[in-house]
N, C-alpha and C positions, 0 to 999 in steps of 0.2 A: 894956264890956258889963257890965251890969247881973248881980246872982243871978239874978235873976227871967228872964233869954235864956237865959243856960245853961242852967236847968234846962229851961226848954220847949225847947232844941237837942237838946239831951240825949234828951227824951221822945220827940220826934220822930225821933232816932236809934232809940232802943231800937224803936220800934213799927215803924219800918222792917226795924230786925234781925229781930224774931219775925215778922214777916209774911214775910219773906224763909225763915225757919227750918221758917215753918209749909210753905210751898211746895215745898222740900227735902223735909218729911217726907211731904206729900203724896204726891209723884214717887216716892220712896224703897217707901211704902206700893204705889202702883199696881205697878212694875217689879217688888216681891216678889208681888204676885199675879200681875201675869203671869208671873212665873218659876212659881208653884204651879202656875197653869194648864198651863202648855207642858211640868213635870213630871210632873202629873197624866195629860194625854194621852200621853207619852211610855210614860210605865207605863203606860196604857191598850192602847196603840197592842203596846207588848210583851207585856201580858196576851194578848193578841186574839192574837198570833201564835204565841206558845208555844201555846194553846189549838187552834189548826189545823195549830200541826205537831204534836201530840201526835195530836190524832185520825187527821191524814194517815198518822205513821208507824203509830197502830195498825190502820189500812184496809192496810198494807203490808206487814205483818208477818203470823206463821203462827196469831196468834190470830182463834178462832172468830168469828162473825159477834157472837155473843152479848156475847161479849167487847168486841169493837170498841164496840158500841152502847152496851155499859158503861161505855165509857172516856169517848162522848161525851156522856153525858146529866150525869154526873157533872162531867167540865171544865165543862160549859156550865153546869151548876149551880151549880157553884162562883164563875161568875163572874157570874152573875146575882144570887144570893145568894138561889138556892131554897134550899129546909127540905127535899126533896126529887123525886124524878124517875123518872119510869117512861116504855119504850119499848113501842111497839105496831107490829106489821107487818100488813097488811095480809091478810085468810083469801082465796086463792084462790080465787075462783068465787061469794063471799060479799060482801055490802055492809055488812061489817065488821070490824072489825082485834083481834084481842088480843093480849095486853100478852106484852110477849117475854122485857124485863131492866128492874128499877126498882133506887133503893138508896133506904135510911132508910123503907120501908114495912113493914109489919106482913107477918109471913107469908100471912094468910088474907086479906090486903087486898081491899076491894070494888073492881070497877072495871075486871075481870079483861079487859071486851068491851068493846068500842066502837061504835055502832052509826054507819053513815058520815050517815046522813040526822035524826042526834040532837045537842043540843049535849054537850059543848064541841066537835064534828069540824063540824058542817055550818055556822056561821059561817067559819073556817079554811078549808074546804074553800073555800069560797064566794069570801073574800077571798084565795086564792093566797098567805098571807104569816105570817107569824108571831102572833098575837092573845093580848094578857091577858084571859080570861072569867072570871066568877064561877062557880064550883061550887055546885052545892045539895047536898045530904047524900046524896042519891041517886048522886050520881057521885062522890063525893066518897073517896079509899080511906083508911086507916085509915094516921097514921104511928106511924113506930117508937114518937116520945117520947110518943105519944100523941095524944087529939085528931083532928079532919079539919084539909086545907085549904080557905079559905075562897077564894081562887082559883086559877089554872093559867096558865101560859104555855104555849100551844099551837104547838107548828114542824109544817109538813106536812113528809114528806119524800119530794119529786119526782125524778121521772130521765123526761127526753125527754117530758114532759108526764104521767107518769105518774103516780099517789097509789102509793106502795110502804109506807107508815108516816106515821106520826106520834111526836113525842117530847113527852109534860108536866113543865113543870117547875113544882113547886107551889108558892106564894109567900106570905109571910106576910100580903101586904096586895096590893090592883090598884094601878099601875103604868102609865105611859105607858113606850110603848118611843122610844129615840133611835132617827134613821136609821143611826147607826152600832151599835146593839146588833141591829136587823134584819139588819143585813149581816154580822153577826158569827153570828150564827142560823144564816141562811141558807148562809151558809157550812158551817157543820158539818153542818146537814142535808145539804147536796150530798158530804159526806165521806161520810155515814150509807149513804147510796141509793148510792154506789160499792160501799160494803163489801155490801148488800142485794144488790146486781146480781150481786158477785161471786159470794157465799155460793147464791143460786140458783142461776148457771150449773154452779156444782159438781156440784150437788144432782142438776142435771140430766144429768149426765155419769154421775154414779153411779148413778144410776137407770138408763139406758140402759145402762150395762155391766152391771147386775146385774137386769136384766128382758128376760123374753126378748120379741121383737116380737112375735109371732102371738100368745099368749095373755095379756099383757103380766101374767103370772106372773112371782115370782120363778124363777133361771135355774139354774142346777147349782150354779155360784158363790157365789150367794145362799144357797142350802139348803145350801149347806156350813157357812155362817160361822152361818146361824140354828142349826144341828145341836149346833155344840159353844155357840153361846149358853145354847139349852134345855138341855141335857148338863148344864151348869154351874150353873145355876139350877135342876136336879133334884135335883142332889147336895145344893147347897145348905139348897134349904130340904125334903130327903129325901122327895122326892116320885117316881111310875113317869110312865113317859114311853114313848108309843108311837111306831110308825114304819109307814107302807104305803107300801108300793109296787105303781101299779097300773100297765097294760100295758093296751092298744087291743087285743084279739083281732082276729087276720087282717087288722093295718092297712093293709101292701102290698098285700091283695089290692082293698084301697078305692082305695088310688093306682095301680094297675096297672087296674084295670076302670074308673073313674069319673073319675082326673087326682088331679094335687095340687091343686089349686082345693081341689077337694072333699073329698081329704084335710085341708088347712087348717083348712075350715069346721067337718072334725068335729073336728078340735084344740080349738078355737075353745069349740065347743059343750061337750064333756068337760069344759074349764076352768072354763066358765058351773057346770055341776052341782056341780062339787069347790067352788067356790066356797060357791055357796050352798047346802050341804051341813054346811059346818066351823063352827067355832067361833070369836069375833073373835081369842082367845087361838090359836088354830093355825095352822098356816106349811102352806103348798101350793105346787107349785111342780112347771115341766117338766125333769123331770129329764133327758131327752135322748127326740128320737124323740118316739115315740106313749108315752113312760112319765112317770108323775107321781109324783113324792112328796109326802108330805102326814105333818107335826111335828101330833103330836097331845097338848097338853102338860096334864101330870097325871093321865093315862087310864091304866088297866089294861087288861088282857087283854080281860075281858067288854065292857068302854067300846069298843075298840078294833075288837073285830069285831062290834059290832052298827054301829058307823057304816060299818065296811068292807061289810056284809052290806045296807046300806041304800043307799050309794051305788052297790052292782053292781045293785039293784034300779032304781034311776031311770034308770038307764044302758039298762037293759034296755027299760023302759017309755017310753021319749022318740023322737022322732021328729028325725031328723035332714034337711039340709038334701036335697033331693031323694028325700025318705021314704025316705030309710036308715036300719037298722036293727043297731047297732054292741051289741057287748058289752065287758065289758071283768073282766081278774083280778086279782084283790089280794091280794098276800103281808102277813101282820101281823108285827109284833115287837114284843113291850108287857114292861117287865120295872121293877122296883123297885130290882134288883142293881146295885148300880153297878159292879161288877166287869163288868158285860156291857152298859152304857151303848152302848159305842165301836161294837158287833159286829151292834147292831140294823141298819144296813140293809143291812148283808151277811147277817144272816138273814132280813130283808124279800125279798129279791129269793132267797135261796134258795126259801122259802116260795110266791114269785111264782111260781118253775120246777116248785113241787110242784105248782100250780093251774091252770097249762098242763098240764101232764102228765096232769092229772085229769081235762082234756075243755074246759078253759076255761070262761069266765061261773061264775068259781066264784070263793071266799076260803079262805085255806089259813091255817093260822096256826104261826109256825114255834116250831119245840122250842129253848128260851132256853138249856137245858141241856146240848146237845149243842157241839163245837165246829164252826164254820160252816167249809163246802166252799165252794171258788167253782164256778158251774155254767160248764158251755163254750158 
């Protein structure tokens, strides 16, 4: 055999080798990407669950609603790779939600309300499912680093077909969602609207124990804890603080001649007035019986008995159900001393005994200086 075979044996060999080698790196190249691949989900796949057991245990644990909702707008945030995120719950009785818990927002942030038939909520609404929308400036709230977002990722968050909230998370840019980041969503909202369900039913438990049913006033219980509330925040910022207590004259003689029905009604009615009487800052409440208290907060002496002197006047002037004609008397206790805070409505209700005594449909005001007697 000639130079001239060999070398073409030869060429033919080598070109065999590198096509062979290139083949190897080919395969070599593919098998490490799907190794990245099947890494990458892996870790995806662990993100995604650390992210729902984190939200699950804080739905489980003794942190507040606000809290929880903290933990998950934040996780989801974080895995989405929002700039930041704000939660909204729905306003009872309203066709709109304001925002509950955000993070990386501006304190005075715009965007406080949500209205349910305005965007970003009424396409979301509409599609039952998680949506990237554009923001306009209008909706848009103000972040920490500065700057708006220019769009949102919008989650509803439902329970048993219900709208309870929504959560935004604000993105640097729009975004197609995978089907696996919807279910990753969608997940944490359904943790959301657990902790939502729970935090209501509470809500609703404390409410009932601490309101009484026929006037759904706060209850004796209630005005107790509101009593050393105000107490406390008088000292603080050294402010006087009043107290009444008022009394149904000859209530029995309404339940004994006419029924409790009608006793009720004029519970009911008395509440109506004290109500709409007080001030949004004052506490009113049945303190047991036909007797009311009423936290009068920041008022002196003269503040004190012209409201006590006005509400025995309406009391006097209203017609009740079956044209009954009720009166009603009020002990005051108004003082600036904080030495005598504690002793006001043991002088309210002495005061109350001086204004029976007096003839009733009257207001008595008691002596802050004297030491308080309990009556029999």
């Amino acid at each position: 055999m000639d130079l001239v075979a060999i070398l073409l044996v030869t060429s033919v060999l080598l070109v065999i080798v590198l096509a062979a080698l290139t083949i190897v790196v080919l395969r070599l190249r593919g098998t490490t990407r799907d190794l990245e691949l099947a890494l990458a989900e892996q870790f995806g796949s662990r993100d995604r669950a650390n992210l729902l057991l984190a939200v699950a245990s804080a739905v489980n644990s003794s942190l507040g609603v606000i809290d929880v909702l903290r933990e998950a707008i934040t996780q989801a945030g974080r895995l989405m790779g929002a700039i930041a995120g704000a939660m909204y719950m729905v306003v009872p009785g309203k066709a709109e939600m304001r925002r509950q818990s955000d993070y990386n927002l501006t304190h005075n942030a715009r965007g406080a309300g949500r209205k349910l038939d305005e965007e970003p909520l009424r396409s979301v609404i509409a599609a039952g499912k998680p949506l990237v929308m554009p923001l306009d400036e209008e909706h848009a709230p103000g972040l920490e680093g500065g700057g708006h977002p220019k769009h949102v990722l919008v989650v509803p968050v439902m329970r048993s077909g219900q709208l309870m909230g929504a959560f935004e998370l604000y993105l640097p840019d729009h975004r197609e969602l995978t089907d696996d980041q919807v279910d990753l969503l969608e997940g944490v909202a359904s943790q959301a609207a657990i902790a939502i369900s729970h935090a209501q039913l509470f809500q609703a438990q404390e409410e009932n124990a601490l309101t009484d049913e026929l006037t759904k006033l706060p209850n004796r219980r209630a005005l107790a804890q509101r009593f050393l509330e105000e107490m406390q925040r008088a000292r603080r910022h050294r402010k006087g603080m009043a107290f009444l207590m008022i009394d149904i004259d000859h209530f029995k003689v309404v339940n004994d001649t006419y029924g409790h029905l009608m006793g009720d009604a004029v519970l009911a009615e008395i509440a109506k007035i004290l109500i709409a009487g007080k001030r949004e800052s004052d506490v009113c409440a049945r303190y047991g019986g036909e007797e009311f208290g009423l936290i009068l907060h920041e008022t002196n002496e003269t503040g004190a008995m012209t409201l006590a002197e006005r509400t025995r006047a309406k009391v006097q002037a209203a017609r009740f159900p079956g044209g009954l004609k009720v009166t009603i008397s009020i002990g005051v206790a108004a003082t600036e001393d904080e030495s005598q805070f504690t002793s006001r409505i043991e002088k309210a209700d002495q005061a109350l005994y001086a204004a029976k005594q007096a003839g009733r449909n009257a207001v008595r005001l008691a002596d802050m200086r004297t030491v308080p007697s309990r009556r029999e």
